[in-house]
C-alpha positions as CSV (number, residue, x, y, z in Angstrom):
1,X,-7.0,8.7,-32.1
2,X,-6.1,6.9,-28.5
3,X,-9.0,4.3,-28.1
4,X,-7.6,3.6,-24.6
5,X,-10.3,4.6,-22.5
6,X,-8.8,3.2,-19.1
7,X,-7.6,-0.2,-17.5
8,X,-9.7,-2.4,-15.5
9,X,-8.9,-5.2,-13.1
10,X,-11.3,-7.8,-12.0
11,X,-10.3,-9.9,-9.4
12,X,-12.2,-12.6,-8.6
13,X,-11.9,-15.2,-5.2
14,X,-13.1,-17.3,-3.3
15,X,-13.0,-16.7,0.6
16,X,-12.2,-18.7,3.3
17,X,-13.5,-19.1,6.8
18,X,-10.3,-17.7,8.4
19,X,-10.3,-14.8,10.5
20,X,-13.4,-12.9,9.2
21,X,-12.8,-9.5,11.5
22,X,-9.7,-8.9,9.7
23,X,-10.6,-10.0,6.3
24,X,-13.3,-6.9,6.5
25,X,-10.7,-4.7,8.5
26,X,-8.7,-5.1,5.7
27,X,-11.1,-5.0,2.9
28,X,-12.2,-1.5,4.5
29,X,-8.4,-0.4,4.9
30,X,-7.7,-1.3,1.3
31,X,-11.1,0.1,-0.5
32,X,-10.0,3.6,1.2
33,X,-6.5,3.5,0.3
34,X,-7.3,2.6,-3.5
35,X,-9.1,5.8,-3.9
36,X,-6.1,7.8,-3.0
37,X,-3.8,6.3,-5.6
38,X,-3.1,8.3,-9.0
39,X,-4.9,7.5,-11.9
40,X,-7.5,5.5,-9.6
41,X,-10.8,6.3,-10.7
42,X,-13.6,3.8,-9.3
43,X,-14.4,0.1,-8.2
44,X,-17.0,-1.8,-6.7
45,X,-17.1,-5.4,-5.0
46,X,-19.6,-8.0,-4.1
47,X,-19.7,-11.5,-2.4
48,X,-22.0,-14.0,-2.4
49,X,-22.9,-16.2,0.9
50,X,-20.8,-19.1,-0.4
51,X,-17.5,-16.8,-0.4
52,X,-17.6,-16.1,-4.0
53,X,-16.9,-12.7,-4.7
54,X,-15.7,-9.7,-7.6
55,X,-14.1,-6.6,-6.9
56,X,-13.5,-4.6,-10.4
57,X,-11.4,-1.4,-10.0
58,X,-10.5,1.2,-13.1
59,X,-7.9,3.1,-13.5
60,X,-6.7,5.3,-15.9
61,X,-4.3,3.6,-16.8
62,X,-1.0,0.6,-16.4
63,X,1.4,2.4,-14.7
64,X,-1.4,3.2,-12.3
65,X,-2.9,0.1,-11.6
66,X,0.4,-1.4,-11.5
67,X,1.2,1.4,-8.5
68,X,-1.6,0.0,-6.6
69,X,-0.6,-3.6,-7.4
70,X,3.0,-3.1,-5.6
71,X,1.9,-0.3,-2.6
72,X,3.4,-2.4,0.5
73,X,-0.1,-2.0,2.4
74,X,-1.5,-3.5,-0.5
75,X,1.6,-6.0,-0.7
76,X,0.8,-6.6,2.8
77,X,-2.5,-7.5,2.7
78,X,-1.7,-9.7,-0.8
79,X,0.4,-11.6,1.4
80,X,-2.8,-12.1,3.8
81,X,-4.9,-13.1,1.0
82,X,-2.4,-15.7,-0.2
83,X,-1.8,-17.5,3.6
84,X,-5.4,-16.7,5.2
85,X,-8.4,-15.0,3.5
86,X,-8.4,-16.8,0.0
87,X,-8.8,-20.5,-1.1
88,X,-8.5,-19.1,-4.8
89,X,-8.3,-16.4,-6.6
90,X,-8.3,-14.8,-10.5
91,X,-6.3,-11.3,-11.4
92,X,-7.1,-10.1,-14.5
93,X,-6.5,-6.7,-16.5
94,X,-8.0,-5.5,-19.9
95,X,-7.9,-2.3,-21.8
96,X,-11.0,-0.9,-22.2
97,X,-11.4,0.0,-25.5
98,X,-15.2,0.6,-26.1
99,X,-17.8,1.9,-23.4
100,X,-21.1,2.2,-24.1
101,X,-24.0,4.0,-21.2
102,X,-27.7,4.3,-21.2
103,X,-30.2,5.5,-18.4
104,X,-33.5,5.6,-17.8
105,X,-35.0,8.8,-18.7
């Protein structure tokens, strides 16, 4: 039985003031090219008005994520992140091994 029901990231930051325009170029650019990846399968983000934010993003699995994690336009705007959009940040990755739903009927 393969209890593996996908990989997620969660990557959590703190924003700074620098350059807002291209911080949301780039945050568009990047949440478009995620969903073309292999073995991508869904993410959502948020921020809060002090720069807090969360983006979590599944995939089906490593070798997938991992893709994303090394494309250069992602590479690219890691780079960004590191010397202009971020005073911290947090990436971390679990196997998802459990998944329980319920709606509203």
């Amino acid at each position: 039985m393969n209890d593996n029901l996908g990989v997620v990231c969660i990557f959590t930051s703190t924003r700074t003031s620098n350059i807002p325009d291209v911080y949301d170029e780039w945050s568009e650019k990047l949440a478009a090219l995620v969903t073309l990846m292999p073995g991508y399968l869904s993410h959502s983000s948020w921020r809060d008005p002090s720069g807090k934010g969360v983006t979590i993003a599944y995939f089906t699995d490593e070798h997938s994520m991992s893709n994303w994690g090394s494309h250069p336009v992602h590479r690219e705007a890691q780079h960004l992140g590191q010397v202009e959009f971020y005073d911290d940040y947090t990436v971390e990755i679990a196997t998802i091994t459990s998944r329980r739903q319920w709606s509203r009927p």
